[in-house]
C-alpha positions, -999 to +999 in steps of 0.1 A: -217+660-501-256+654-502-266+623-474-295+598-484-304+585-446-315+549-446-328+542-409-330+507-392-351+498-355-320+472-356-296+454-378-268+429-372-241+455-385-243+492-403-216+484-416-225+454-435-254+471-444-237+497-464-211+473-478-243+454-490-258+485-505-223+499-520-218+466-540-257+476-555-246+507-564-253+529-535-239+568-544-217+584-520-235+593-491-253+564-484-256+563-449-274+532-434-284+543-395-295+518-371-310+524-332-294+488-323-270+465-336-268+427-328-236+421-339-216+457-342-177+455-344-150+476-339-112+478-349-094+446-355-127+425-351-132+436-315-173+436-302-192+472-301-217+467-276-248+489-290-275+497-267-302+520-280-299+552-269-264+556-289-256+564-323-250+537-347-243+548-382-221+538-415-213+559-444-210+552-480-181+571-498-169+567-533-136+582-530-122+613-553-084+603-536-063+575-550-071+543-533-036+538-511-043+572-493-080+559-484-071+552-450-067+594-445-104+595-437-100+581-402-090+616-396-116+632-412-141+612-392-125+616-362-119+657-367-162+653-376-166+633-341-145+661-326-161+692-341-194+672-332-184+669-296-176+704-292-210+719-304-227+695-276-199+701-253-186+732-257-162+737-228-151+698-225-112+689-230-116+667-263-084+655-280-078+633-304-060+599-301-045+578-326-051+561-347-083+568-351-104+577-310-118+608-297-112+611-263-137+635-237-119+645-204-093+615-215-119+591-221-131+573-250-164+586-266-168+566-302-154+545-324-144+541-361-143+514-386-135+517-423-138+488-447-126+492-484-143+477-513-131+477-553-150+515-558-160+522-528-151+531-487-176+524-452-169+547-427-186+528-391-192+554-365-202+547-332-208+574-302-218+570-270-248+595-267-267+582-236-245+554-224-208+545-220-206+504-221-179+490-199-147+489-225-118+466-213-085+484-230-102+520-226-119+543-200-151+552-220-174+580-213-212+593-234-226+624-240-246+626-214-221+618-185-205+647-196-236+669-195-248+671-226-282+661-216-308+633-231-299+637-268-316+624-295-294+603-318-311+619-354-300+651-339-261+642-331-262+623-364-272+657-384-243+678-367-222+645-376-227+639-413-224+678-421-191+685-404-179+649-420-190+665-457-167+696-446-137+677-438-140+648-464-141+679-492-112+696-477-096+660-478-101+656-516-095+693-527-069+699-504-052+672-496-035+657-465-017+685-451-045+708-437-060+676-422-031+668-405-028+704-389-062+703-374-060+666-363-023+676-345-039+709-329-059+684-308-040+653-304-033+640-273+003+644-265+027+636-241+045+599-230+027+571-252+030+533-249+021+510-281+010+478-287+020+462-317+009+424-328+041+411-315+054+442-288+047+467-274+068+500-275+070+534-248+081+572-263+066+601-264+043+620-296+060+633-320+038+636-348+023+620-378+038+621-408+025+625-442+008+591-450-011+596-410+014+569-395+024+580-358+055+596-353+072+579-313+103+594-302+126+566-283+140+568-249+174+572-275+160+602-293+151+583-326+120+584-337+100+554-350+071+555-373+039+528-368+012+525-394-010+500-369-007+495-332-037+501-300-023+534-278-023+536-245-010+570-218 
């Protein structure tokens, strides 16, 4: 996948931005960056505080799976945030939380959003590069509290966008299944609680299954599957 970087001194939202410039026809690859962003938003409508210094970033796809199986490339960001993570941080614990965080030394290091149109898929990414904004339900940490130094965002966003081409062509020529594998290789394991709109749940990990909806094994063995819900340890 070829990237057309559009860059912003500030924007209310990337992601709007490239919704904006999907619906004009925008290839895949679009990718609409931003130093700051008035009015950034994560998961379920929640603020993304965005100081400069971080990356800010949303990407255009257009994509060659069918539509019900879009959802897949939460991973695929997340598995490019991780592989990211480890060439800045090489010897840093990084696993992977579902649905969709990447956690550094069990902390919280970026963000995802994705927000379908008719043809076409955003993919918001935020990561904490120079600073770690006070986050109420998570821990969160940045780049460079974990020693990666003073980095410049264009730099994280070029390691970024090519290890998201790998794993988004490995999603659409591959399918599922190898994704999975190297999303559970790093997951973050162990005792689990969930909150769900209306409950909240405790089990441990036992997996995903094939559409990427966790896998919680019950106190009673059985094991209950969750297509939405906020994880906590």
């Amino acid at each position: 996948m070829r990237f057309d970087i559009k860059q912003l001194e500030q924007t209310a939202s990337t992601n709007d931005d490239a919704r904006q410039a999907a619906e004009n026809g925008a290839p895949a690859g679009t990718v609409i960056w931003a130093l700051r962003q008035s009015a950034g938003r994560g998961r379920q409508g929640r603020v993304w505080e965005s100081p400069e210094g971080n990356l800010y970033c949303s990407i255009v796809l257009r994509p060659a799976i069918e539509r019900g199986a879009w959802g897949l490339y939460s991973f695929v960001a997340a598995l490019a945030i991780a592989d990211t993570m480890r060439g800045f941080l090489p010897s840093a614990p990084i696993e992977l939380k579902w649905p969709n965080d990447v956690l550094v030394g069990g902390k919280k290091i970026s963000g995802l959003l994705l927000e379908a149109g008719e043809n076409f898929l955003i993919v918001g990414i935020g990561l904490n590069i120079r600073h770690s904004p006070e986050n109420p339900l998570y821990p969160a940490t940045s780049l460079a509290a974990e020693g990666a130094g003073m980095l410049q965002a264009e730099v994280v966003l070029d390691e970024l966008l090519a290890a998201l081409g790998r794993w988004a062509e490995r999603l659409e020529k591959q399918g599922f299944a190898p994704i999975r594998d190297a999303w559970l290789a790093h997951a973050r394991k162990g005792a689990l609680r969930v909150r769900l709109p209306d409950a909240e749940i405790q089990g441990e990990f036992a997996g995903l299954d094939e559409q990427g909806r966790l896998q919680l094994r019950l106190a009673d063995r059985t094991i209950c599957v969750i297509a939405s819900g906020d994880v906590f340890f």
